[in-house]
C-alpha positions, -999 to +999 in steps of 0.1 A: +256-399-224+268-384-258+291-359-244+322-377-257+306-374-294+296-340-289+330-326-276+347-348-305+321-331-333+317-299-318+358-298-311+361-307-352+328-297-373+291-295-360+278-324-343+253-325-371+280-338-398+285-372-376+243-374-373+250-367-335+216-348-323+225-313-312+225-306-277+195-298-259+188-264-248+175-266-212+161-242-187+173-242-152+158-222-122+160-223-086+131-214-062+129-194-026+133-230-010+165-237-029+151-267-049+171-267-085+152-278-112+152-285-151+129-278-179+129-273-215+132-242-230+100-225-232+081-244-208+077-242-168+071-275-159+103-291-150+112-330-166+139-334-131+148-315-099+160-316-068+151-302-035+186-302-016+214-301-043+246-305-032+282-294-046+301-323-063+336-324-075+342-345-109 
């Protein structure tokens, strides 16, 4: 949602000088069954995942 502001402050200065919160640092893992999932550093509980990701082109 920010990513424009974050490119612009992190392409320039820190996103911090613009009072732009710094990106979050995530974990990512994928299990025997192939399901991707999210989490936040630190912690194994996942806050999204999905069980049959698929590749998509921006």
């Amino acid at each position: 949602m920010l990513a424009r502001e974050w490119t612009l402050a992190c392409r320039y200065r820190t996103p911090e000088d613009y009072e732009i919160p710094a990106v979050p640092v995530w974990g990512v893992w994928c299990d025997e069954n192939g399901r991707l999932s999210f989490s936040a550093r630190g912690s194994s509980e996942p806050f999204i995942s999905a069980g049959q990701p698929v590749p998509v082109r921006r």
